[in-house]
VMD Tcl script that draws the C-alpha trace (Angstrom):
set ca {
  {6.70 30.27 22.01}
  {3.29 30.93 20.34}
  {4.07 32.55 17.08}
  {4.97 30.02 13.94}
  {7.53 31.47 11.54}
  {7.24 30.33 7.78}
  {10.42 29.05 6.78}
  {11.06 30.52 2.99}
  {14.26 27.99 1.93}
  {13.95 26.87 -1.37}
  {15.53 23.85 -0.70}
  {12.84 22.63 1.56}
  {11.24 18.83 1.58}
  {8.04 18.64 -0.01}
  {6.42 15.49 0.10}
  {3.32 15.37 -2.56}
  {0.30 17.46 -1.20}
  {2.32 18.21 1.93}
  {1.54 21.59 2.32}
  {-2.22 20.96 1.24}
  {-2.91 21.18 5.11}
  {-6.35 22.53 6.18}
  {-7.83 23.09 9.86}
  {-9.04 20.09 11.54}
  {-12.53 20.02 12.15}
  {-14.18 22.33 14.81}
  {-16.63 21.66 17.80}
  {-15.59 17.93 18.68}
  {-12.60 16.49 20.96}
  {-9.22 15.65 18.93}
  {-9.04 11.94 18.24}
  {-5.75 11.94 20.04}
  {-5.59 14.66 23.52}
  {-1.61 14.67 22.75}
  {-0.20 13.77 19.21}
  {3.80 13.22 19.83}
  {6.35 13.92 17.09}
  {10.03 11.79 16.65}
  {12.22 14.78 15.33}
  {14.74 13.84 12.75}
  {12.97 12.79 9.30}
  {9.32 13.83 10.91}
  {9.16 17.16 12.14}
  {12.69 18.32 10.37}
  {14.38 16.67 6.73}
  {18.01 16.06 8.91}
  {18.40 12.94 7.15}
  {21.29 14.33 4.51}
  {22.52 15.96 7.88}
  {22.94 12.65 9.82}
  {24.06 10.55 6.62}
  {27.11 13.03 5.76}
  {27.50 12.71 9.37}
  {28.09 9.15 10.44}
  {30.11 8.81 6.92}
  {32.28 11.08 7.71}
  {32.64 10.13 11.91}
  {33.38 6.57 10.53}
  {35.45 7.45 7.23}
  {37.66 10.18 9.84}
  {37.76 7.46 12.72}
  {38.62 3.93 11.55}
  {39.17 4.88 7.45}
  {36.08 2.69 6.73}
  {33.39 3.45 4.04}
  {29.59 3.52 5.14}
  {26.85 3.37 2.84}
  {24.02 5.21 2.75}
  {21.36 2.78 3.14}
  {23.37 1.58 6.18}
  {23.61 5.13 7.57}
  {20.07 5.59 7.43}
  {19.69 2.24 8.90}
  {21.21 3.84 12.11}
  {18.89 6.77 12.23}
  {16.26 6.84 15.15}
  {18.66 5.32 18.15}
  {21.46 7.23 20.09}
  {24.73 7.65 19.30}
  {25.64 5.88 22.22}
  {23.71 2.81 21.67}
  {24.63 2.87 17.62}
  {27.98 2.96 17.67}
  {28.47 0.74 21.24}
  {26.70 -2.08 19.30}
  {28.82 -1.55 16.05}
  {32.06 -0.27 17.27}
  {32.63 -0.86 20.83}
  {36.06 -0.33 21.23}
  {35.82 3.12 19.73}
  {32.04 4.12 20.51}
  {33.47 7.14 22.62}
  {34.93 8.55 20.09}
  {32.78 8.25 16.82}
  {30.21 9.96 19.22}
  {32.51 12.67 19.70}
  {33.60 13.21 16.52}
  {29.96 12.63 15.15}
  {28.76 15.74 17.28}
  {31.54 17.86 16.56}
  {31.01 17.45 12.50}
  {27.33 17.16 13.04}
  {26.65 20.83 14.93}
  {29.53 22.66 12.26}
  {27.25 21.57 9.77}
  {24.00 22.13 11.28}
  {22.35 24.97 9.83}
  {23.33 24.48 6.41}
  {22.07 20.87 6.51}
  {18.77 20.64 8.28}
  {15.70 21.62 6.10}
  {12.40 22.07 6.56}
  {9.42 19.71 5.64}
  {6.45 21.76 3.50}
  {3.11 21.00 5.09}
  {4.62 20.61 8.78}
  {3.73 24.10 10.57}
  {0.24 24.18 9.19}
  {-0.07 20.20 10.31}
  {1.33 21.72 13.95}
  {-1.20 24.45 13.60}
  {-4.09 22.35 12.93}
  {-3.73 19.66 15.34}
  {-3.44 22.78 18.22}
  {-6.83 24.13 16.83}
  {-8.84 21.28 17.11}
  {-7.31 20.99 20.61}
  {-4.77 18.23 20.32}
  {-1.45 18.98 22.26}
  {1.89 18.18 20.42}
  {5.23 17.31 21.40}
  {8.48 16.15 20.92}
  {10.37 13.03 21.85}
  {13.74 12.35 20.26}
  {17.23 10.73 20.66}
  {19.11 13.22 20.71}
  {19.95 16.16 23.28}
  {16.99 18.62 23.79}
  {19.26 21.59 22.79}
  {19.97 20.44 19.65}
  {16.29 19.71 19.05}
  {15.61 23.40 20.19}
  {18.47 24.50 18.06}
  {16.65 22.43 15.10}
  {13.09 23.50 15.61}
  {14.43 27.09 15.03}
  {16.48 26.79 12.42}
  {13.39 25.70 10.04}
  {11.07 27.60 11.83}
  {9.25 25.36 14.11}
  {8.45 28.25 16.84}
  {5.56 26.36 17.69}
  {4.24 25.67 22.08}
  {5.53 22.29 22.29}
  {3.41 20.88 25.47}
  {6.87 19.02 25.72}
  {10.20 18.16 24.87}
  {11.88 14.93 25.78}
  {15.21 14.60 24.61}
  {18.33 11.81 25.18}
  {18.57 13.25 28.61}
  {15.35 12.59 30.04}
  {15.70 8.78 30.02}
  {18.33 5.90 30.80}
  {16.47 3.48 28.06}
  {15.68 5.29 24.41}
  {13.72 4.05 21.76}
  {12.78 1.38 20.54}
  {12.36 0.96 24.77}
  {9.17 2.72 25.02}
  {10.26 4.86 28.38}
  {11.13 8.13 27.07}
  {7.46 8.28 25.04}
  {6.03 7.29 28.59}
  {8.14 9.96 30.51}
  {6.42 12.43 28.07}
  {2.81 10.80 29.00}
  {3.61 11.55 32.70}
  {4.94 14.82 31.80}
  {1.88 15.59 30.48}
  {-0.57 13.21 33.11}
  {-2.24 12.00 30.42}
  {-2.37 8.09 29.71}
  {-0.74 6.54 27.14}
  {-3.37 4.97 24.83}
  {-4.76 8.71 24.57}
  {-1.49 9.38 22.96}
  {-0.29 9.37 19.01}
  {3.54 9.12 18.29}
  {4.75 10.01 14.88}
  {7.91 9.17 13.33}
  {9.98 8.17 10.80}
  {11.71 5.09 11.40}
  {11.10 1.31 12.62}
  {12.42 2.17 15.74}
  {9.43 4.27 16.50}
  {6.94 2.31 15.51}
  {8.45 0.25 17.90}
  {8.54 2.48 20.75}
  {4.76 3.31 20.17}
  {3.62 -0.50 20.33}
  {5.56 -0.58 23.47}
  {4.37 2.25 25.02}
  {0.54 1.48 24.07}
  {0.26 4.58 21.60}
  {-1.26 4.34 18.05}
  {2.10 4.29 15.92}
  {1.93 6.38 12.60}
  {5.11 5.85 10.59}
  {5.64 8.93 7.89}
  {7.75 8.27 4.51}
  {9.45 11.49 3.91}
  {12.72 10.39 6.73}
  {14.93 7.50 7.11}
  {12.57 4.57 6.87}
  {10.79 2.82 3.26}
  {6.85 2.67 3.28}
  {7.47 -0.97 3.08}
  {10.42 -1.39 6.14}
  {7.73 0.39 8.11}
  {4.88 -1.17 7.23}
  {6.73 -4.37 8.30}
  {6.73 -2.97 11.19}
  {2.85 -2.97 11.74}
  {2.03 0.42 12.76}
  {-1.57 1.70 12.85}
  {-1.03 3.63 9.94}
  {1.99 4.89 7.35}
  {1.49 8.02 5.13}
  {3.29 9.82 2.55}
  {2.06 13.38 3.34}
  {1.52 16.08 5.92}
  {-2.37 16.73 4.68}
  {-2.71 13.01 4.52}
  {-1.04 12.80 8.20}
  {-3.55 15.34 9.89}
  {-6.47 13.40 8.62}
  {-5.44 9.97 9.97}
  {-4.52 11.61 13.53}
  {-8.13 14.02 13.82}
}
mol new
graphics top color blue
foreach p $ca { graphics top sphere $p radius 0.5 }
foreach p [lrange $ca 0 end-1] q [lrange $ca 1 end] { graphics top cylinder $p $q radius 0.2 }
display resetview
């Protein structure tokens, strides 16, 4: 998984200056040996994806009306721990349900984020490796990566699988540390929502919270991460 294909969708994100994204500089050390990526609202725009989704789960399950802000309020934990806190006697299945609608409606969802490839590409050539660590399964990350083009080496992929506890618990960012026998304070994680800001404090990584997904500059700035941007070009220069 070495070549990077160019997604060409129209309908793609593009956060100002995202795809203003040049090489990182050459002949010193990355600031960060592995820079870690949250998937949903970071490395992919699956935000209208999981909003339709958990409106319609809850709307076909118990005939109740969810907001948006409250569905994207939801966005970053598991389905399992989201709807067991909200809806216990149902939890099963809303997750169900959620999966079924959510996969159907997959591909003509997701969309890709401008900038993102050529911020993957960069942070490879000055030698940083990237990964992935998400809440959901690690085939439907796979199955997102390719649909906007994201054939990029992933050093590693932790998905809902690899861990009992899930973000904001910092274990599945550490299980991708040990994955990758590096420590953790060498380590960036990048993501969208409070939740991984969270899981980065936690873990001991530098937390970098990004404003093109689920969370407000200002809900993740409460948050006190190291740093927030609005862009992908803006992004590479805070983590070389």
């Amino acid at each position: 998984m070495t070549e990077t294909r160019r997604s060409t969708d129209a309908s793609r994100v593009s956060p100002s200056d995202a795809s203003r994204v040049s090489p990182g500089p050459a002949g010193r050390e990355p600031r960060h040996p592995v820079v870690l990526f949250d998937f949903d609202g970071t490395l992919a725009d699956t935000i209208p994806l999981i909003v339709a989704s958990f409106q319609h789960t809850v709307r076909d399950v118990l005939g109740e009306q969810v907001s948006e802000t409250e569905a994207r309020s939801w966005i970053g934990r598991t389905l399992v721990d989201t709807f067991g806190e909200r809806y216990p006697d149902h939890a099963e299945h809303l997750v169900e349900t959620y999966r079924t609608w959510n996969l159907t409606h997959h591909d003509e969802l997701i969309r890709a984020v401008d900038g993102v490839p050529e911020l993957l590409d960069a942070l490879v050539a000055s030698g940083s490796r990237v990964g992935v660590v998400s809440s959901k399964g690690e085939h439907t990350v796979r199955r997102g990566l390719e649909a906007v083009g994201l054939r990029h080496d992933f050093a590693v992929l932790i998905g809902l699988e690899a861990t009992e506890l899930h973000k904001p618990h910092p274990d599945p960012l550490l299980h991708a540390a040990e994955a990758l026998s590096v420590d953790p304070s060498a380590c960036a994680y990048v993501g969208d929502a409070v939740v991984d800001i969270r899981a980065a404090q936690a873990a001991g990584m530098r937390a970098v919270g990004v404003t093109w997904g689920a969370g407000t500059a200002d809900e993740l700035r409460a948050a006190g991460p190291d740093a927030v941007t609005n862009t992908a070009g803006e992004l590479l220069g805070i983590l070389t």
